[in-house]
C-alpha positions in Angstrom: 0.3 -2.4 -6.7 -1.9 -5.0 -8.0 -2.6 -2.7 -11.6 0.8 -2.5 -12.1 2.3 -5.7 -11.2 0.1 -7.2 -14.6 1.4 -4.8 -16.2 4.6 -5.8 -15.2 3.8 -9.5 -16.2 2.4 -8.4 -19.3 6.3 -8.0 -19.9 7.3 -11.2 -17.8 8.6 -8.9 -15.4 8.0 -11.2 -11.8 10.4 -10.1 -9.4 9.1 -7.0 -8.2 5.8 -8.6 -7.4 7.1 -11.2 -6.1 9.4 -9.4 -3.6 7.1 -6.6 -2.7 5.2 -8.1 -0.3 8.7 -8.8 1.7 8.6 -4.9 1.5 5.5 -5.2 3.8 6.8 -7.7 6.5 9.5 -5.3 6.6 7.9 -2.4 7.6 5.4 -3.9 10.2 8.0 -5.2 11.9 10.1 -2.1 12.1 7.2 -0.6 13.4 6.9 -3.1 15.8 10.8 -3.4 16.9 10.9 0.7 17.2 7.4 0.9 19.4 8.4 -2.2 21.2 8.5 -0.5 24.5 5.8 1.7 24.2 1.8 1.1 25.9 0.1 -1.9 23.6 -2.4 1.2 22.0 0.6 2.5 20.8 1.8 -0.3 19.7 -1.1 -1.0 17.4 -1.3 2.1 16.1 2.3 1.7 14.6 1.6 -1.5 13.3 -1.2 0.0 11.3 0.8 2.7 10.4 3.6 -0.2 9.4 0.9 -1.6 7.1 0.6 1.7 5.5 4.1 2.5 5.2 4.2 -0.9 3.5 1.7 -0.5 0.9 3.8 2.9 0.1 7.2 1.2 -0.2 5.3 -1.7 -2.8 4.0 1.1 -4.6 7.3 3.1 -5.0 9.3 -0.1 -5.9 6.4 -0.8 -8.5 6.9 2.7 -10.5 10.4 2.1 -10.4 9.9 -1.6 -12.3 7.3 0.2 -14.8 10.1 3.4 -15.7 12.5 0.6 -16.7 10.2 -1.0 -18.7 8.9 2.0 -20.4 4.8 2.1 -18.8 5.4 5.4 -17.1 4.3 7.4 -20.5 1.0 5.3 -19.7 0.0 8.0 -17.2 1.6 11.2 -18.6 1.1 10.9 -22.0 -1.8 8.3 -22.7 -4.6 10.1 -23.4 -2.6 13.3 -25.6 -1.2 10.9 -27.8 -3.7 8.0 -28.1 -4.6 7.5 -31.7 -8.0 7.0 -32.9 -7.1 3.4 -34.7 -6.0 2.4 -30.0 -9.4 4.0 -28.7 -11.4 1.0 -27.2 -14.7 0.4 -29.2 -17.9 -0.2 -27.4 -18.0 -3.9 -27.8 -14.4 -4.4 -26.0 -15.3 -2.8 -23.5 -19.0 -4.2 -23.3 -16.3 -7.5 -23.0 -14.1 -6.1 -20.6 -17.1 -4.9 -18.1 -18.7 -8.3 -18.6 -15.2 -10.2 -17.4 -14.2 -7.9 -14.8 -17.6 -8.2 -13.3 -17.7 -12.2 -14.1 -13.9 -12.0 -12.1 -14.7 -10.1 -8.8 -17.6 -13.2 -8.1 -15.0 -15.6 -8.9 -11.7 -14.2 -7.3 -14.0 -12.8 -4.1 -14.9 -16.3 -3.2 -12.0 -17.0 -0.8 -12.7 -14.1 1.3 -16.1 -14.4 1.4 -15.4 -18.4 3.1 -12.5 -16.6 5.1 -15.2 -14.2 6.5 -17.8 -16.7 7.7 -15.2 -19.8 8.8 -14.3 -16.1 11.5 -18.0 -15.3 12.2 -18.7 -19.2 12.6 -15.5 -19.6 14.7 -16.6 -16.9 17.0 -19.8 -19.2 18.4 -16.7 -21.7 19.5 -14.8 -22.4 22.4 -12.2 -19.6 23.2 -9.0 -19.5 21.2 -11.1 -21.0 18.1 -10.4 -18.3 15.7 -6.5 -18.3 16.5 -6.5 -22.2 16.0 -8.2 -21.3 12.4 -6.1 -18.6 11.7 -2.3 -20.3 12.7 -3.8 -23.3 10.9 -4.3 -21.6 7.7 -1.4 -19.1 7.8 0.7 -22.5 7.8 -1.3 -24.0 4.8 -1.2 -20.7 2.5 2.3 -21.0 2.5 3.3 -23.8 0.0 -0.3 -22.7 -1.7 1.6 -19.8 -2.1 5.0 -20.7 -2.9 3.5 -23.4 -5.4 0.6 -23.0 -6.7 0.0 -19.6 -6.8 3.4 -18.3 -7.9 3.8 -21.3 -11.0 0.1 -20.2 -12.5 1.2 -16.1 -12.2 4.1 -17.0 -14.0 2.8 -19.1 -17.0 -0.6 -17.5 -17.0 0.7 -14.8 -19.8 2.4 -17.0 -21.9 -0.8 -19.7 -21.7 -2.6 -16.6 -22.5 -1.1 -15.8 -25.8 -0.5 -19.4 -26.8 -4.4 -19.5 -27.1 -4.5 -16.4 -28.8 -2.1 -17.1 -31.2 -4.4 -20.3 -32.0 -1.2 -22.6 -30.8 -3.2 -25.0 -28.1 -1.0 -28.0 -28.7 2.2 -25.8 -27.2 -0.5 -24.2 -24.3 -1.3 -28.2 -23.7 2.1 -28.7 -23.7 2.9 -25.8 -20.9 -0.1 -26.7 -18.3 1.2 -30.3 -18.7 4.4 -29.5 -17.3 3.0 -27.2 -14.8 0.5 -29.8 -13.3 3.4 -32.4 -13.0 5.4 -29.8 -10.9 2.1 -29.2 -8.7 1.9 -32.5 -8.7 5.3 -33.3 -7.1 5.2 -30.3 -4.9 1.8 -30.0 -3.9 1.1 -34.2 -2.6 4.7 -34.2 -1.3 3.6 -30.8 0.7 0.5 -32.7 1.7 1.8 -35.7 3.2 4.3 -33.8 4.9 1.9 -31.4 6.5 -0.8 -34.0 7.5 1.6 -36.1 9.3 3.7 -33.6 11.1 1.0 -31.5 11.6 1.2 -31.3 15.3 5.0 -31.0 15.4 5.4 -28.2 12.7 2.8 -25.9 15.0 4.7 -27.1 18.3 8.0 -25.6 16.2 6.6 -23.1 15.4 4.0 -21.6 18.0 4.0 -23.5 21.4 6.3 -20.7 23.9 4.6 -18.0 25.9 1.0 -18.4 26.2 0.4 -20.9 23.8 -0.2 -24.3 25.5 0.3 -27.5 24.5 -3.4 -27.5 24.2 -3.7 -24.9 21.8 -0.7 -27.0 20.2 -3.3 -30.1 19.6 -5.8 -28.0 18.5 -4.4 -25.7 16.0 -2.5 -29.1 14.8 -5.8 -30.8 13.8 -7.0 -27.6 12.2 -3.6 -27.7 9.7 -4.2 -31.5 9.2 -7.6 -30.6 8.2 -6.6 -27.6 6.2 -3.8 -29.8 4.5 -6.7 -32.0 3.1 -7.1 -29.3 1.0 -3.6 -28.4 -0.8 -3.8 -30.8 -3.5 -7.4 -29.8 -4.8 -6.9 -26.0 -4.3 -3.9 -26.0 -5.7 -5.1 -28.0 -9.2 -7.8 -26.1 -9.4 -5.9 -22.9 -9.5 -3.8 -24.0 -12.3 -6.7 -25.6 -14.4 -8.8 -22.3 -13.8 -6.3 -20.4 -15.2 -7.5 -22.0 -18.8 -10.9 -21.0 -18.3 -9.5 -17.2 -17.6 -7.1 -17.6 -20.6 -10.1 -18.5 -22.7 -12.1 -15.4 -21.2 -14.9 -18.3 -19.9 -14.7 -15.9 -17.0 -18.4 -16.2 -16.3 -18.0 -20.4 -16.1 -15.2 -19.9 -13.3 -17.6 -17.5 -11.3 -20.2 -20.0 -11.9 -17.5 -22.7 -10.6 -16.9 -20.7 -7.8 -20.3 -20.0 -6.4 -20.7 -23.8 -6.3 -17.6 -23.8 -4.1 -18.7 -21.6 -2.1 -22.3 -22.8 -1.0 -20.8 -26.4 -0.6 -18.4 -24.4 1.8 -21.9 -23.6 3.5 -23.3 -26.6 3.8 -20.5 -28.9 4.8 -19.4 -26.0 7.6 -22.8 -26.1 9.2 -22.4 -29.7 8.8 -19.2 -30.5 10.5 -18.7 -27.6 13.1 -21.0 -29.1 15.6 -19.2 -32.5 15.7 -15.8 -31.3 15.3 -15.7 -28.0 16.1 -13.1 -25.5 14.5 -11.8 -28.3 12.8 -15.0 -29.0 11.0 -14.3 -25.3 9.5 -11.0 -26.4 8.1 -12.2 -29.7 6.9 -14.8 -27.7 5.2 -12.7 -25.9 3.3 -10.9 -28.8 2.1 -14.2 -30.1 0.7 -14.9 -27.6 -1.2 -12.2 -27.6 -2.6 -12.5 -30.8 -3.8 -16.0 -29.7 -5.4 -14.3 -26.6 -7.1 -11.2 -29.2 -8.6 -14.2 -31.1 -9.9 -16.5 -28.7 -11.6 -13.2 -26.8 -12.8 -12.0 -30.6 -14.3 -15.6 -30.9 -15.8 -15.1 -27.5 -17.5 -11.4 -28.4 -18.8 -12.7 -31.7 -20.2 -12.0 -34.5 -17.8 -11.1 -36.1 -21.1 -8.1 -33.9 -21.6 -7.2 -34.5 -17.5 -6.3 -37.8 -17.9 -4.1 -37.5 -21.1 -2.1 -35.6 -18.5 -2.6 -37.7 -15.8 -1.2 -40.8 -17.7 2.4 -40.9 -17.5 5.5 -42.4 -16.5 5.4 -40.0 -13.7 2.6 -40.6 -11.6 4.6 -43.9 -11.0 7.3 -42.2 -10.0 5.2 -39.7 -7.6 3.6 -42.9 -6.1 7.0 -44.3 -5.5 8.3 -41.1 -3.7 5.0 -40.6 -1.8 5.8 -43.7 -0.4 9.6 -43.5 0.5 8.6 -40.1 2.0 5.5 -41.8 4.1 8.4 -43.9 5.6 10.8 -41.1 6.4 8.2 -39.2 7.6 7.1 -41.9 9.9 10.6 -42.4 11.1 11.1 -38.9 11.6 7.4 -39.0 14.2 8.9 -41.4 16.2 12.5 -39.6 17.0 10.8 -36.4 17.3 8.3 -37.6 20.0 11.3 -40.0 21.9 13.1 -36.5 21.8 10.1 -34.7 23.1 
């Protein structure tokens, strides 16, 4: 699914992506609504074979996007037809090994954090890894819905700006996409951090979650929140480096993200626990919006930076701050 969906954006073709991973959620929870009733082994069984069924439905709907758009003759009639002027050389594909490579250290970096914050959690106080992982469920979302879905969808067009030697209109592009990470991202931010504890008592605290776990999960997602702004940035400004192929300087970027993860969770677990994790994360993400800044040319930043508008988002964080604060106070005379 992921191989064809850039080939899909290679066209600008988003949607399919982009709704595939609805096709997912749907099928784990049909596995769980028909197995419902059955023992709990059961019951995870089908939700494993939901997650298969999934992957199977993403892949289907991907073929179908790629016969529209005319890639299906990719895997019929590729190699038959390919003509000798097409055949990669040696020295692209020296290139290619030498990004792909420089790409799986870069882009395996958040799994590689998720995977020890779990281990590190594990040592903790019962319940620690649920607080971590409600707490950062909650936080991927507007990563996700921001972030991550603005940079996949200018990415290719960045990409062939550069190409095409046209940097002013690339400039141009990332300028407009930090202002609307900008506005979404600190809004998001604020938001999050200050109705942490309510958006988790919303959202989780019936059955056997406590209002315990309610506190605790809240001050992880406060913690995590810390973070938004910085990852966020730093996935747009990275995407330069990638459409320069400076893969190896991004992997580079990324390992120092990663051992400041290291040090700062060793450093913060013991006086604040799980949260310490979260706050971790957040902190390195910080050092990762730095060295990637460094490597755009901090220079370049703050052409950006200046504008009418960051008066503008100072003036809305602030009206929102007061709403937000308003809001506290009903929800906990309500509560």
């Amino acid at each position: 699914m992921t191989l064809f969906g850039s080939l899909l954006q290679y066209k600008h073709h988003f949607a399919i992506t982009a709704f595939s991973t609805a096709l997912l959620n749907i099928a784990m929870i049909g596995a769980l609504l028909l197995f419902q009733n059955y023992d709990k082994k059961t019951i995870v069984y089908a939700l494993s074979y939901g997650v298969l069924m999934g992957g199977l439905l993403q892949v289907i709907a991907h073929l179908l996007a790629l016969k529209k758009n005319n890639f299906c003759r990719l895997f019929t009639l590729g190699f038959r037809y390919r003509n000798k002027k097409d055949a990669i050389t040696r020295e692209s594909n020296q290139k290619f090994n030498r990004a792909f490579f420089h790409s799986i250290l870069g882009n395996s970096t958040p799994q590689i954090v998720s995977f020890v914050d779990t281990t590190l959690a594990s040592f903790l106080v019962t319940g620690s890894i649920s607080y971590l992982y409600y707490g950062n469920r909650i936080f991927q979302l507007p990563l996700a819905l921001f972030a991550i879905a603005l940079t996949t969808g200018i990415f290719p067009k960045i990409t062939r700006l550069l190409k095409a030697n046209n940097e002013v209109a690339a400039s141009k592009l990332l300028s407009q996409g930090f202002w609307i990470l900008a506005f979404l991202l600190t809004t998001s931010t604020l938001g999050g951090y200050m109705l942490s504890h309510e958006i988790v008592w919303l959202l989780f605290e019936h059955g056997s979650f406590s209002k315990n776990d309610t506190s605790n999960t809240g001050f992880v997602l406060a913690m995590y929140m810390i973070g938004l702004i910085p990852f966020g940035l730093a996935k747009l400004f990275s995407l330069w480096l990638y459409a320069r192929m400076r893969q190896k300087e991004a992997a580079i970027i990324a390992a120092y993200a990663l051992i400041s993860n290291l040090i700062f969770s060793f450093a913060l677990i013991q006086p604040m626990g799980v949260a310490g994790l979260a706050l971790a994360g957040s902190l390195s993400g910080c050092v990762l919006l730095f060295f990637t800044l460094r490597s755009f040319g901090f220079k370049a930043f703050f052409a950006i930076l200046y504008s009418k508008k960051l008066i503008i988002l100072l003036a809305l964080l602030l009206l929102e701050w007061v709403i937000l604060r308003y809001a506290k106070e009903l929800i906990h005379g309500y509560l």
